[in-house]
SERO-566190 format. One record per residue (C-alpha): residue number from 0; x, y, z; residue in three letters. Coordinates in Angstrom, 1 decimal, decimal comma, m for minus. Layout:
N
{nr->NUM xx->X yy->Y zz->Z rest->ALA};
...
***
This chain:
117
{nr->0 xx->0,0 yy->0,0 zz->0,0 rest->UNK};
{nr->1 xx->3,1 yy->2,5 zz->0,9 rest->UNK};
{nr->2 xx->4,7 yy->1,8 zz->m2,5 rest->UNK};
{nr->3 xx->1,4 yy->2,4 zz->m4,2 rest->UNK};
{nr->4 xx->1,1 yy->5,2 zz->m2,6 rest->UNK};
{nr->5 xx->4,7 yy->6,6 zz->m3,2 rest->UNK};
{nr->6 xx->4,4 yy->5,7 zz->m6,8 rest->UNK};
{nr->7 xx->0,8 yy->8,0 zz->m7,5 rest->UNK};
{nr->8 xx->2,0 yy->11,4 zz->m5,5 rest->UNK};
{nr->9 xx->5,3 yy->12,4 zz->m6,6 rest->UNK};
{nr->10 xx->5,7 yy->14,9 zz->m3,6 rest->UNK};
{nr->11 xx->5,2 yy->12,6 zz->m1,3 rest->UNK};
{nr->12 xx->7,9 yy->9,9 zz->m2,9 rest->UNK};
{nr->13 xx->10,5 yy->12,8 zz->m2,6 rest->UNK};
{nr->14 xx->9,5 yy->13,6 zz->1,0 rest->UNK};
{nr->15 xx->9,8 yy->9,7 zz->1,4 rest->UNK};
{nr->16 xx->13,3 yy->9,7 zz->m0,3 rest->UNK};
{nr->17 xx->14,2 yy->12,4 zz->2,1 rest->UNK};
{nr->18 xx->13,0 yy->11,1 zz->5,2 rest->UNK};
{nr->19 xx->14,6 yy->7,6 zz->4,4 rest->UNK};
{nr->20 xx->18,2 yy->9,7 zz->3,5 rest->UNK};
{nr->21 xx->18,2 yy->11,9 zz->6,8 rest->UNK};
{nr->22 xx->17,7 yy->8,5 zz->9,2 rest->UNK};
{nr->23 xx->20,7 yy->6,7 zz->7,1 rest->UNK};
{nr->24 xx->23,0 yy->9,9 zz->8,1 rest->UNK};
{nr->25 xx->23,6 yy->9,2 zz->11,6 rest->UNK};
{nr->26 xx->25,4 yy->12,7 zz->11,9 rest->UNK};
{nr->27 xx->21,6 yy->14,6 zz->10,7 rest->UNK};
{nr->28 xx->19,7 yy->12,5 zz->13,0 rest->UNK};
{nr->29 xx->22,1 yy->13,1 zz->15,9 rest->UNK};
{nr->30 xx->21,4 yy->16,9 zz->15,4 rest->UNK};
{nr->31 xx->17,9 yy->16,5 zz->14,6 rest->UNK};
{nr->32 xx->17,6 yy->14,8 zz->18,2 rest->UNK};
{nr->33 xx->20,0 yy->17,5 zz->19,7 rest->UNK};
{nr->34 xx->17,8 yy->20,5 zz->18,1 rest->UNK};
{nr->35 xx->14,5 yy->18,5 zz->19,4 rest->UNK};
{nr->36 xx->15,8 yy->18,2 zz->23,0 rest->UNK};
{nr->37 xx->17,0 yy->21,3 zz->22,8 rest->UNK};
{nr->38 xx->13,3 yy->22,8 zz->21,7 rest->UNK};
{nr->39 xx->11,6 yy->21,0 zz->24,4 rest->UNK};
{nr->40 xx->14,6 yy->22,1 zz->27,1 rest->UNK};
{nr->41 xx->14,0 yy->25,4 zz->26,0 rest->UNK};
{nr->42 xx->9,8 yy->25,6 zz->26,1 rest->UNK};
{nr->43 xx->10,4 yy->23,7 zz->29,7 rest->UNK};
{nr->44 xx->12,3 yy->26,5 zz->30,8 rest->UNK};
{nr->45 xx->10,2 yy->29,2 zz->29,5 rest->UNK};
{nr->46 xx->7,0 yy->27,4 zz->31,2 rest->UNK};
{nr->47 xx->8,5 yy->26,9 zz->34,8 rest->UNK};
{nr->48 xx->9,8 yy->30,8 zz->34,3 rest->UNK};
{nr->49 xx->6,3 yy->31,9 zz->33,5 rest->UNK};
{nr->50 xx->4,8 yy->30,2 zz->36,3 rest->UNK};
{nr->51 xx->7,0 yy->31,6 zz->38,6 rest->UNK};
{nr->52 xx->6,5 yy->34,8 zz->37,9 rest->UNK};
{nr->53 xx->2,8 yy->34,7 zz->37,8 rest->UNK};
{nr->54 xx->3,4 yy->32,7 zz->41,3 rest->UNK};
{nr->55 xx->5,3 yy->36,1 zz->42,1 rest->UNK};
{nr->56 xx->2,9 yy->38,1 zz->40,8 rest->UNK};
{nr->57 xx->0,3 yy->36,7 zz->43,1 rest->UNK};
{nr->58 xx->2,4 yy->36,6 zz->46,1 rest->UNK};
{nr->59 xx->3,1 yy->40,6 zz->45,5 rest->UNK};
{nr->60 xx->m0,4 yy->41,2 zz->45,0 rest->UNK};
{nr->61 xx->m1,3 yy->39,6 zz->48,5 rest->UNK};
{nr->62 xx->1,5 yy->41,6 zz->50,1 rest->UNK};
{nr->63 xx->m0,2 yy->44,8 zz->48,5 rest->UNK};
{nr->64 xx->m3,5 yy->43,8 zz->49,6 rest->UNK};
{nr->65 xx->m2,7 yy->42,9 zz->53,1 rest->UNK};
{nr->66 xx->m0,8 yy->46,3 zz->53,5 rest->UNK};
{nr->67 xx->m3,7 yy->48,2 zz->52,8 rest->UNK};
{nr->68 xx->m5,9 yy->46,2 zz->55,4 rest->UNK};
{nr->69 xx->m3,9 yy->46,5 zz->58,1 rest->UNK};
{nr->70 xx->m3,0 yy->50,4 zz->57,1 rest->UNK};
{nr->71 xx->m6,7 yy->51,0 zz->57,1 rest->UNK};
{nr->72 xx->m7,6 yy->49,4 zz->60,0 rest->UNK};
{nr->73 xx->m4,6 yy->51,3 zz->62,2 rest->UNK};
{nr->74 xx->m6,1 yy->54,8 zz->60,7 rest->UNK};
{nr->75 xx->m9,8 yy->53,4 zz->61,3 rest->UNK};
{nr->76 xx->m8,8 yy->53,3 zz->65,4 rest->UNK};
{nr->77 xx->m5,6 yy->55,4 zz->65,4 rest->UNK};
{nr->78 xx->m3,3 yy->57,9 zz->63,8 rest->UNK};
{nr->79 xx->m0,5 yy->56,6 zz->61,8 rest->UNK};
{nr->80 xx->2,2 yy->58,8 zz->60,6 rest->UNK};
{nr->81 xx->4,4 yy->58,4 zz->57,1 rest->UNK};
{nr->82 xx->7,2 yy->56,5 zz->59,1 rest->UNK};
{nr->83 xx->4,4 yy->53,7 zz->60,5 rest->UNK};
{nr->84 xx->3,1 yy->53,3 zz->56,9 rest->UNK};
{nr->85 xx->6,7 yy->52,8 zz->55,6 rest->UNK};
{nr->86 xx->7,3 yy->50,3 zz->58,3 rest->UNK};
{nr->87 xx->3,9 yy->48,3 zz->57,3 rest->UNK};
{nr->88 xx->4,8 yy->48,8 zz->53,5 rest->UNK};
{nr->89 xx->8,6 yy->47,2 zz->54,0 rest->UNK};
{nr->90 xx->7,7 yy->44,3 zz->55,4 rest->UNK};
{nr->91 xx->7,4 yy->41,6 zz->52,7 rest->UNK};
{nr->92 xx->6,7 yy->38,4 zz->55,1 rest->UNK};
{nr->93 xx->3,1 yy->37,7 zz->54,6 rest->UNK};
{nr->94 xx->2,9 yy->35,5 zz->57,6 rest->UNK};
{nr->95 xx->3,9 yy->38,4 zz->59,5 rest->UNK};
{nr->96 xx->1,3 yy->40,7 zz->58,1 rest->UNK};
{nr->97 xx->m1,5 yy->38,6 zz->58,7 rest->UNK};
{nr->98 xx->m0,4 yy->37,9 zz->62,6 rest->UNK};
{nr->99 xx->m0,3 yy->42,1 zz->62,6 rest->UNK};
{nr->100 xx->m4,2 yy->42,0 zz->60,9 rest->UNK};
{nr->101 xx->m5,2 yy->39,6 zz->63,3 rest->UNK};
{nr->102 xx->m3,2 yy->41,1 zz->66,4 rest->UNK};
{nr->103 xx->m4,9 yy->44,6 zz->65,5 rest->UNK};
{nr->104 xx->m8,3 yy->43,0 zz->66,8 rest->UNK};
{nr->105 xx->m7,0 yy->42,2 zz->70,4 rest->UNK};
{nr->106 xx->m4,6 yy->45,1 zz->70,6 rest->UNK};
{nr->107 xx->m5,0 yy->48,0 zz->73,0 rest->UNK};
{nr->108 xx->m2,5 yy->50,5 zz->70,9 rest->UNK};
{nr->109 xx->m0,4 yy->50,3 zz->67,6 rest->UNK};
{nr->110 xx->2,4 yy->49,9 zz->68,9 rest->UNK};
{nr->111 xx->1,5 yy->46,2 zz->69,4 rest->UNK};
{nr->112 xx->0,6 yy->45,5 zz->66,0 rest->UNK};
{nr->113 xx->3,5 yy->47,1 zz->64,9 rest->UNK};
{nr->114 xx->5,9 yy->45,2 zz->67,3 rest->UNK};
{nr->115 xx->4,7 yy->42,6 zz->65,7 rest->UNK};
{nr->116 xx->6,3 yy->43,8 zz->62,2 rest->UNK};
***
């Protein structure tokens, strides 16, 4: 059925002819292998990259949104000044940020929230 085939459609015969000289040359399939592994190295990098900056991405966006709770909530019951914000702002643990938002609930003043940073 292949030879059939290979004898009705010249194109595909000289695509056939081709295929059967690149897998005799050893040194063509070696690169063709090398260029393949190389291509999926390549798109493997570029995925894990990708997810970890949209990993990053989310992690910043939950630092940003965190930071504004917990500077809202402090204004809400008390006055903060530039150098407080700053303080809330640089911290970049999240863990540390939540414990404040929670802390703020139970906490008589700021200054034991912002211990806590």
């Amino acid at each position: 059925m292949i030879k059939i085939l290979l004898e009705s459609d010249e194109d595909l015969k000289s695509a056939h002819d081709m295929y059967e000289t690149f897998n005799r040359n050893d040194e063509l399939r070696e690169y063709a292998l090398a260029r393949e592994k190389y291509e999926r190295d390549n798109l493997h990098r570029q995925n894990m990259a990708r997810k970890k900056g949209l990993a990053e991405g989310r992690e910043k966006g939950e630092l940003k949104k965190v930071h504004t709770i917990l500077i809202r909530q402090l204004e809400l019951k008390y006055t903060l000044s530039e150098d407080e914000k700053n303080q809330i702002l640089s911290v970049t643990d999240l863990k540390k940020l939540d414990t404040a938002v929670d802390a703020f609930v139970f906490a008589e003043d700021k200054e034991r929230v912002l211990k806590l940073l």
